[in-house]
Backbone bond lengths (Angstrom), bond angles and torsions (degrees), N, CA, C in turn:
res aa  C-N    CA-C-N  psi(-1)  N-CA   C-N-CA  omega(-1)  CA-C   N-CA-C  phi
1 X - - - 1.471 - - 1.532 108.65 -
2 X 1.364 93.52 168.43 1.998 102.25 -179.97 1.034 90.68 -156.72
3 X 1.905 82.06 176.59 2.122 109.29 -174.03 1.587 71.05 -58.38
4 X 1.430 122.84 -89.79 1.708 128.63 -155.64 1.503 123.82 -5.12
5 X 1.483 83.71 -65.14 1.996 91.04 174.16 1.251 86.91 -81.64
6 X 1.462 167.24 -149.91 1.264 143.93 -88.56 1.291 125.84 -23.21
7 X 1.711 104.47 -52.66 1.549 106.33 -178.80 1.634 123.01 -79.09
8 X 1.476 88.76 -17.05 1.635 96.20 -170.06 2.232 82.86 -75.86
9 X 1.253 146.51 -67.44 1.233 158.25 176.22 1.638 93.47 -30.34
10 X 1.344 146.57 -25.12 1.277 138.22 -156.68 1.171 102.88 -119.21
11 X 1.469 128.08 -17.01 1.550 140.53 -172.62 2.102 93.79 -98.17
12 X 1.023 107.66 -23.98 1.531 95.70 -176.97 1.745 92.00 -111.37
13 X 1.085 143.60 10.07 1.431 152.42 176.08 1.520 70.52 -94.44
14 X 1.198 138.57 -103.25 1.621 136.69 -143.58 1.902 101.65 -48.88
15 X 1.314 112.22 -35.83 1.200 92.03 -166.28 1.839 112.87 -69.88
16 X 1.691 95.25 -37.26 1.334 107.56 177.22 1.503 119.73 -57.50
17 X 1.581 109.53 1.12 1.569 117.38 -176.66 1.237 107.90 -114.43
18 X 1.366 120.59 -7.29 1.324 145.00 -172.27 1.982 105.73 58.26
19 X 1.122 97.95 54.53 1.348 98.58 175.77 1.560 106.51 -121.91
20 X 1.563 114.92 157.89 1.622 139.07 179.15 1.737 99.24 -21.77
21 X 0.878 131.56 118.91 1.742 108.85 143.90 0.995 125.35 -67.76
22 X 1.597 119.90 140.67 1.772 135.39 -140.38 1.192 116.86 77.07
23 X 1.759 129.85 -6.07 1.077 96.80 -140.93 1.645 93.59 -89.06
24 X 1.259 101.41 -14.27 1.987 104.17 157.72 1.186 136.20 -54.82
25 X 1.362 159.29 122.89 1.247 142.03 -156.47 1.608 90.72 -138.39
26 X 1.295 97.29 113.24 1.947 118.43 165.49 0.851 119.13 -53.58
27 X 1.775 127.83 122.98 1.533 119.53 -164.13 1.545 81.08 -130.01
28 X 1.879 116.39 101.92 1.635 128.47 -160.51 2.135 78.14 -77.03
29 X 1.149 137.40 123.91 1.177 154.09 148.83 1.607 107.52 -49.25
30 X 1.421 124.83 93.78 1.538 109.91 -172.69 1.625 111.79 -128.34
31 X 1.629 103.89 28.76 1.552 123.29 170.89 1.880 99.55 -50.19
32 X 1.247 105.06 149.53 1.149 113.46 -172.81 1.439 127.08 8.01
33 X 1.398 89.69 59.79 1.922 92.85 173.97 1.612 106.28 -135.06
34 X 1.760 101.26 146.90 1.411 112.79 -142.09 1.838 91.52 -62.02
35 X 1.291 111.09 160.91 1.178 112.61 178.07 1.858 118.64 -63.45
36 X 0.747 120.66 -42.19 1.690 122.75 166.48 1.201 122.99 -45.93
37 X 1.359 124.17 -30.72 1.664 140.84 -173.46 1.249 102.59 -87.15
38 X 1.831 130.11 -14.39 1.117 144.77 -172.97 1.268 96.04 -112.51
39 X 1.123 145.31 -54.35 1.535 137.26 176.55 1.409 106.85 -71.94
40 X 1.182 146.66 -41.68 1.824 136.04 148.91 1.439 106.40 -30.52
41 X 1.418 137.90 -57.07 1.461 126.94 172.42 1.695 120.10 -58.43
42 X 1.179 85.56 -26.80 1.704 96.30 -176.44 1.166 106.83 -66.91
43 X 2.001 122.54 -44.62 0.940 126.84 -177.77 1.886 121.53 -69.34
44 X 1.432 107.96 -9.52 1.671 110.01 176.45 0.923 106.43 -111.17
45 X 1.584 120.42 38.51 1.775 128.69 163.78 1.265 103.24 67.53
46 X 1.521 131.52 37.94 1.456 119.59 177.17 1.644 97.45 -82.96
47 X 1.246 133.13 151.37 1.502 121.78 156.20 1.188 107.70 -140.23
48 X 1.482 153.74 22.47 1.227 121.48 144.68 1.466 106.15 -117.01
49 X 1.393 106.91 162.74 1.638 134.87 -155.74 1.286 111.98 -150.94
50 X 1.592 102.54 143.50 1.456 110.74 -177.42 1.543 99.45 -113.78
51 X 1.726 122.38 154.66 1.012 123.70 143.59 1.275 122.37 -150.69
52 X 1.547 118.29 169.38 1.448 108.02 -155.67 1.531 123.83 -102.31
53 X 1.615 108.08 -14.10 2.002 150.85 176.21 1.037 95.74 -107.63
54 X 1.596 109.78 133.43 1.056 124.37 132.41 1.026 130.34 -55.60
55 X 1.362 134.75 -60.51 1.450 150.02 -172.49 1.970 99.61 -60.08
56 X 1.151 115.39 -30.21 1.439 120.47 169.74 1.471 108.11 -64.26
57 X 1.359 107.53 -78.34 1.644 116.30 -176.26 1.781 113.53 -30.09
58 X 1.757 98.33 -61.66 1.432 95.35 163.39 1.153 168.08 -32.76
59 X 2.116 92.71 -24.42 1.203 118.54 -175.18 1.898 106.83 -98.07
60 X 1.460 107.78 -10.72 1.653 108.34 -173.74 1.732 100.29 -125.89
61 X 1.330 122.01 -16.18 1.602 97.96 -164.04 1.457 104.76 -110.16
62 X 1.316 139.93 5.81 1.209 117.83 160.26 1.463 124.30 -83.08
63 X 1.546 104.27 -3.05 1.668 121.43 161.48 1.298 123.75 -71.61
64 X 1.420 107.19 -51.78 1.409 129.32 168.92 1.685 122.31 -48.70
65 X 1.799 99.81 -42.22 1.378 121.14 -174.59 1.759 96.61 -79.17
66 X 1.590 142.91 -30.78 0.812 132.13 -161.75 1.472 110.62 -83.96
67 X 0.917 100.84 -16.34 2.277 113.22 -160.83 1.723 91.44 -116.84
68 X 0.815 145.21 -56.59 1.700 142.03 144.26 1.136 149.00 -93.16
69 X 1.830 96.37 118.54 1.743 118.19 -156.67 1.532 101.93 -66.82
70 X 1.029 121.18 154.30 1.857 131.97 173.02 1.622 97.76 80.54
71 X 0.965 133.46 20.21 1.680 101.52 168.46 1.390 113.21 -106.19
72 X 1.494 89.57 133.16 1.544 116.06 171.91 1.552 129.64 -99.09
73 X 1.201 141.32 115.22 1.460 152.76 -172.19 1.160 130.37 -103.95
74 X 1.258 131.43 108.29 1.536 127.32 -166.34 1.676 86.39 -111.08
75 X 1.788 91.48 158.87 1.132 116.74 157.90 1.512 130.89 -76.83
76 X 0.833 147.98 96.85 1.687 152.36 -172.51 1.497 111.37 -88.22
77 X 1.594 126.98 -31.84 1.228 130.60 -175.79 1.604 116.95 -97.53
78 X 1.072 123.92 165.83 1.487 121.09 170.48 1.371 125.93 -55.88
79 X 1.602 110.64 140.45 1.218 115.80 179.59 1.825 106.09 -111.20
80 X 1.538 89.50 160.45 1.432 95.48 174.09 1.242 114.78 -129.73
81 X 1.411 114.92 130.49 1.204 124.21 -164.83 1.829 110.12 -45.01
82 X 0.974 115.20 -12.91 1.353 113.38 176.01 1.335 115.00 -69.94
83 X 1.754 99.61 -46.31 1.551 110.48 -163.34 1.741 107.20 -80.02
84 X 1.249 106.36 9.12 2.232 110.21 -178.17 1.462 94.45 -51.00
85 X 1.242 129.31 -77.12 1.491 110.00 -159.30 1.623 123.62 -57.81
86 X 1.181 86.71 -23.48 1.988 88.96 -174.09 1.658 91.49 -82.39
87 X 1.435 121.87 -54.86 1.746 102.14 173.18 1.319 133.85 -57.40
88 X 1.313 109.84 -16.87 1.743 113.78 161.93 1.444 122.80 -98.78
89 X 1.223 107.53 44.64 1.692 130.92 -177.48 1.231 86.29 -150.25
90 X 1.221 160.29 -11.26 1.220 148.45 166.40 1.473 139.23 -110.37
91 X 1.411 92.52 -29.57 1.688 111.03 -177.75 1.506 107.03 -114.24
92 X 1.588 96.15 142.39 1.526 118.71 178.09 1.938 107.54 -70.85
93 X 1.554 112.86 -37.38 1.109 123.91 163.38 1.584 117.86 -168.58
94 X 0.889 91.81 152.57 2.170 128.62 -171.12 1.918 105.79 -63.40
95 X 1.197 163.51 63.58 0.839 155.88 -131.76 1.854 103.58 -103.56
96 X 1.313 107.78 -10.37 1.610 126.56 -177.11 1.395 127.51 -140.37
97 X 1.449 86.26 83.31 1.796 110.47 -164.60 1.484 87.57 -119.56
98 X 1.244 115.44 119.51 1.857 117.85 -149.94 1.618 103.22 -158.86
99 X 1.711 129.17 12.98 1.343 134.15 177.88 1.593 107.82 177.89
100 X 1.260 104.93 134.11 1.282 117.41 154.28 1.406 135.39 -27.39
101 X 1.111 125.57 -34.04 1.351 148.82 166.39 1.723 115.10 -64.30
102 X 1.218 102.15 -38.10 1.805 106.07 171.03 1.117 104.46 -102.19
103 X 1.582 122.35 -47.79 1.428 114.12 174.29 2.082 119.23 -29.13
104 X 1.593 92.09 -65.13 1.512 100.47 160.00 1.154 132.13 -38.15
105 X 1.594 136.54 -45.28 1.113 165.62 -170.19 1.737 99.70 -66.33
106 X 1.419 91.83 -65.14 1.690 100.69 -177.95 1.609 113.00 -70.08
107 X 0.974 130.79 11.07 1.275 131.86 -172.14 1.163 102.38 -117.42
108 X 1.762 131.14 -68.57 1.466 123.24 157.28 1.710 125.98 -14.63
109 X 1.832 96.30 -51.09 1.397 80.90 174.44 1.287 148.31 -75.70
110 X 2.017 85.40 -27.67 1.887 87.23 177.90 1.611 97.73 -89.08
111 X 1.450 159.08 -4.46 1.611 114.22 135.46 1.409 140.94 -51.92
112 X 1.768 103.26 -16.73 1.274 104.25 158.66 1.452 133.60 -64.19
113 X 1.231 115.98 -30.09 1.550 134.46 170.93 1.544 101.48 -105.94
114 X 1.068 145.83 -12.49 1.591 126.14 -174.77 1.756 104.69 58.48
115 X 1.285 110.04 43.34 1.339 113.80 148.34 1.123 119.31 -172.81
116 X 1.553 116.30 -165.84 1.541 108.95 -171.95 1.738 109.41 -172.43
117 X 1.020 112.26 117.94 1.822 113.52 170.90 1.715 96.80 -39.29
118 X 1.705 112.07 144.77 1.179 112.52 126.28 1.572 128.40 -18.04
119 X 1.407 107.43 125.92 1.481 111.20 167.13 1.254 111.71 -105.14
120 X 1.457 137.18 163.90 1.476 157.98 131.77 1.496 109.35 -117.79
121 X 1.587 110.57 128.03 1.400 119.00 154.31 1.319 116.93 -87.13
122 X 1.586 98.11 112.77 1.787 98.19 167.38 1.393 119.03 -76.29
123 X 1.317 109.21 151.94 1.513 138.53 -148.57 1.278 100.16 -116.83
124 X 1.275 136.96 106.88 1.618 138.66 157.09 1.111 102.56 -63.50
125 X 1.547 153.26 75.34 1.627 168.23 117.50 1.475 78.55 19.16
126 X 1.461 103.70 -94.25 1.391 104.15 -145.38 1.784 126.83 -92.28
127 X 1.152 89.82 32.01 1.752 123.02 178.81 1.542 105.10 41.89
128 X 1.623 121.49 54.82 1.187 127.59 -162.14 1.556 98.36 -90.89
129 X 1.081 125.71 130.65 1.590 144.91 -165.10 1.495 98.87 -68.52
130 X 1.367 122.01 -26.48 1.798 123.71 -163.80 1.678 103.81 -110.16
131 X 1.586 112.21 -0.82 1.565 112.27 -161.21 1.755 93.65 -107.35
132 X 1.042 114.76 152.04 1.674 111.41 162.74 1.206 106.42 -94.10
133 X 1.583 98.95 -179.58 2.142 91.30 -167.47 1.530 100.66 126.59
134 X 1.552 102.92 118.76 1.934 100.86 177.56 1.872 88.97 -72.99
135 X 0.972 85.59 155.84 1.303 132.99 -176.84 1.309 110.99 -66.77
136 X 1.580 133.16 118.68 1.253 120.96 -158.92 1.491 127.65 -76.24
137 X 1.461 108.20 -1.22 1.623 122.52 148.36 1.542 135.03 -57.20
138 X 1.288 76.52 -19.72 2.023 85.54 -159.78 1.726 102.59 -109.77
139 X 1.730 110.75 -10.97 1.193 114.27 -166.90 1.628 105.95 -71.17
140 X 1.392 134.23 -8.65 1.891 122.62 164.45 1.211 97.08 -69.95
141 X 1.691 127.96 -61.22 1.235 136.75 173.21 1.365 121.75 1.09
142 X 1.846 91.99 -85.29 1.486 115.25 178.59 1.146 111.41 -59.47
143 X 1.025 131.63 -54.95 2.211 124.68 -173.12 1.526 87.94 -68.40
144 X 1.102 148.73 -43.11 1.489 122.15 172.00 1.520 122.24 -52.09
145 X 1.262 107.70 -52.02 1.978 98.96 168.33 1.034 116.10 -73.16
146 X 1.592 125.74 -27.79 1.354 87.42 162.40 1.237 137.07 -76.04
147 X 1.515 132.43 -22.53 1.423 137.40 177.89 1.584 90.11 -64.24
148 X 1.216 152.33 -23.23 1.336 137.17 -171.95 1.608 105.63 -95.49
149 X 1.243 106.44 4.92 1.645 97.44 159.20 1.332 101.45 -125.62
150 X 1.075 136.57 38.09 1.519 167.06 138.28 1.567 119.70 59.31
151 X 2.249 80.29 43.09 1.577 107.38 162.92 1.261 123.42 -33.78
152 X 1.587 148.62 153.91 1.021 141.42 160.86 2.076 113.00 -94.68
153 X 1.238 85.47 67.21 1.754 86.50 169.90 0.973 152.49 -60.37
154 X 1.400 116.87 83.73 1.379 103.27 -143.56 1.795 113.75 -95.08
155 X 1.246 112.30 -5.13 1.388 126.13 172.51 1.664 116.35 -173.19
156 X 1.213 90.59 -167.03 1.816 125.69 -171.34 1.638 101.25 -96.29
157 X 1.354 130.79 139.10 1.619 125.40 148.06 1.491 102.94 -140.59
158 X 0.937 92.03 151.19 1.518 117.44 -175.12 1.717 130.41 -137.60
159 X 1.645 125.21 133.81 1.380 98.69 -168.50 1.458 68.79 -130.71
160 X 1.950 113.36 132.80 1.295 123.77 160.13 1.280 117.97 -74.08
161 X 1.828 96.81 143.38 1.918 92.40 163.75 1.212 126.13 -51.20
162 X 1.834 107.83 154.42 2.077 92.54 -161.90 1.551 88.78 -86.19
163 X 1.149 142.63 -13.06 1.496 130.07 167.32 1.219 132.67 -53.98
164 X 1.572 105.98 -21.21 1.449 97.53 -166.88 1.470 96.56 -138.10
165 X 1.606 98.74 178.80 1.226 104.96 -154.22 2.020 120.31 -78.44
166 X 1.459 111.82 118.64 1.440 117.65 -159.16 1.646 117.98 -48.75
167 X 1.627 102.48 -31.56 1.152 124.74 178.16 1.738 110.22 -39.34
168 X 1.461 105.45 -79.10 1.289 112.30 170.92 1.585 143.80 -18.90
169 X 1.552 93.40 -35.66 1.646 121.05 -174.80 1.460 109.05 -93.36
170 X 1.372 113.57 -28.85 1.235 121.55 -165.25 1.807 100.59 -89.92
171 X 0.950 122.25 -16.22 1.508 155.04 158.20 1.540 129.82 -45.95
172 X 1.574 81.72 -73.28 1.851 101.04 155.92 0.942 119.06 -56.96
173 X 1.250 138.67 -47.85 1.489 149.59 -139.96 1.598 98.30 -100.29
174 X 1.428 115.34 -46.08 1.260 114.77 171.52 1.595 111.18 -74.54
175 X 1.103 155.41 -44.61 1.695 147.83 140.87 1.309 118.60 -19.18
176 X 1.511 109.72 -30.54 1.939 115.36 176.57 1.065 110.87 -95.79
177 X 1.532 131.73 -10.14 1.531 137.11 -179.92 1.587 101.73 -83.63
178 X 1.418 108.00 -48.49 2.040 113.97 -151.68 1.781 78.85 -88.05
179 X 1.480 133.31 -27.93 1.598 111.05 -178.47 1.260 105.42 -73.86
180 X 1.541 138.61 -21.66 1.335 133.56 -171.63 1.499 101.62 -100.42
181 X 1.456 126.03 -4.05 1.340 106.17 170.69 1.638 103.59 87.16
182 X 1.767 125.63 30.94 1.188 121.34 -166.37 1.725 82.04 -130.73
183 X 1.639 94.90 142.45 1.474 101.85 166.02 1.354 135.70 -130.12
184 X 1.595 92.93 26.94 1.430 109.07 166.66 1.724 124.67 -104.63
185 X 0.955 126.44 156.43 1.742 126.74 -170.31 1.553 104.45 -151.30
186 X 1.410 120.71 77.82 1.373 91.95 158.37 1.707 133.84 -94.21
187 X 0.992 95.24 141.77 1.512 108.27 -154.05 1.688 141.27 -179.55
188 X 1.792 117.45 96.17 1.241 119.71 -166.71 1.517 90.92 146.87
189 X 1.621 101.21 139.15 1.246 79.76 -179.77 1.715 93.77 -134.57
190 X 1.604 128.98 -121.31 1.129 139.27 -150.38 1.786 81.51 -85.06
191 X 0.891 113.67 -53.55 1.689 107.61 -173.90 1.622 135.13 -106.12
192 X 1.276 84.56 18.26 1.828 98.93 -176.03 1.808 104.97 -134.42
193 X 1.341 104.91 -5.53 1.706 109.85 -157.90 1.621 99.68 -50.33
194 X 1.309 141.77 -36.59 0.988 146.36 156.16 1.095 157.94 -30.41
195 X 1.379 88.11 -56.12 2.275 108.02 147.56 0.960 104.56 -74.16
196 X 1.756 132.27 -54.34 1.633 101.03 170.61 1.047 134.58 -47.01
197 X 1.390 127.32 -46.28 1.314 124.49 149.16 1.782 130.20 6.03
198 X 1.495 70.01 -85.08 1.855 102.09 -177.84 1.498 102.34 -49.59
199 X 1.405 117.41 -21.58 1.277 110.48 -163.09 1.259 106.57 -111.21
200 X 1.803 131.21 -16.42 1.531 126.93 169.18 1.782 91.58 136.41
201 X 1.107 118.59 11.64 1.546 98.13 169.60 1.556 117.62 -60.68
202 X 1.288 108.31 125.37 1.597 99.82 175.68 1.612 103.87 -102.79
203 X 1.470 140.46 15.75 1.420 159.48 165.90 0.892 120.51 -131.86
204 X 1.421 137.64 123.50 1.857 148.21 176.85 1.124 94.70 -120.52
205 X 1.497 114.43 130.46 1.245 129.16 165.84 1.762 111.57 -91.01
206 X 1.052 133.46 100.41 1.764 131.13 -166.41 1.868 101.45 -118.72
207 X 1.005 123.74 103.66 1.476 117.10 156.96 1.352 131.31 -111.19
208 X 1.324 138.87 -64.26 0.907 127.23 167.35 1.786 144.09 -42.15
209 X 1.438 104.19 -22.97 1.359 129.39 179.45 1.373 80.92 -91.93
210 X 0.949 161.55 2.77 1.371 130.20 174.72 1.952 101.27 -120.66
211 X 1.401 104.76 -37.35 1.795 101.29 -175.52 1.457 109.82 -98.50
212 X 1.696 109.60 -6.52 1.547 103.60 -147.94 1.298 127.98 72.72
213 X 1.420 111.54 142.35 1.399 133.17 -162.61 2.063 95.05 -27.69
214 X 1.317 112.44 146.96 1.384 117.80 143.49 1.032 162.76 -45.27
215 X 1.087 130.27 84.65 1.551 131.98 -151.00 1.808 105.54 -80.63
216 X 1.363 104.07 102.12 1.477 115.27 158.42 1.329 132.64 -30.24
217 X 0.905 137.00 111.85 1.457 127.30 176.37 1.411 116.41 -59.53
218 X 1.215 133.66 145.89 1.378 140.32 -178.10 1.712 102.12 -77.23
């Protein structure tokens, strides 16, 4: 697989949904991948990127950001309320805004700066005890406090259980976005990017199909 066929597979996913072309935006997954496999994407004009560390992101993209203009980096992995200022010095947007406690956190800071990454509240779909993610009870709740500390929310994310079927989640998640008046979804990843699609993802998270498998750190 490649960026090529990914995007070329995501441009006939929108058409087959009868939606805008573009109106998907490729989020290339480049968590622990060697730095060269990330500058080869860099080099076929890819520019946005997901990662899942802070302390990772930190260590490759203000290099990356200096030698190539337009790239944008979201967060995909958990944050800790500790790490808010260093992730809003780094990321274009927050994709795992999942408690009150960071929600808060992230709000202090951008009146401290007069700005703020894109947000997404992740969604525990499948109310998995080991996954983070408000809880799909609490999700009117939560996008209400946060718009009252006058978060910039810009959607729903969600990661389905790998047992069951992705469709379903991608479903939910889109029914909890259009009742709150949110029109973002990220959601789908290396092997589902498609049904999300079909279903209103306006973000695909794709890594491995695009850099090759992950290389572990020693």
């Amino acid at each position: 697989m490649s960026l090529a066929e990914i995007t070329s597979r995501i441009r006939k996913a929108e058409q087959a949904a009868g939606r805008a072309e573009g109106s998907v935006r490729l989020i290339a997954v480049s968590k622990v991948q060697p730095l060269d496999r990330i500058e080869a994407v860099l080099d076929q004009g890819h520019r946005l990127f997901g990662e899942n560390r802070v302390q990772e992101a930190a260590g490759k993209w203000p290099d990356f950001r200096a030698r190539h203009n337009g790239v944008e980096v979201h967060l995909i992995g958990p944050l800790q309320s500790n790490k808010v200022k260093q992730a809003m010095d780094l990321f274009e947007a927050i994709h795992s805004v999942d408690r009150e406690k960071l929600a808060r956190r992230i709000a202090d800071e951008a009146q401290a700066r007069g700005a703020c990454p894109e947000l997404f509240i992740q969604v525990n779909t499948g109310e998995e005890q080991q996954k983070a993610g408000v809880m799909p009870a609490e999700v009117d709740g939560f996008v209400a406090a946060c718009r009252a500390m006058d978060l910039p929310v810009r959607g729903l994310m969600c990661i389905p259980p790998v047992e069951e079927e992705p469709a379903l989640h991608f479903a939910l998640l889109a029914k909890f976005a259009a009742r709150n008046g949110l029109d973002g979804l990220s959601m789908g990843m290396s092997g589902d990017f498609e049904s999300a699609i079909a279903l209103g993802a306006t973000h695909v998270r794709v890594g491995s199909a695009i850099f090759g498998e992950r290389v572990k750190p020693a």
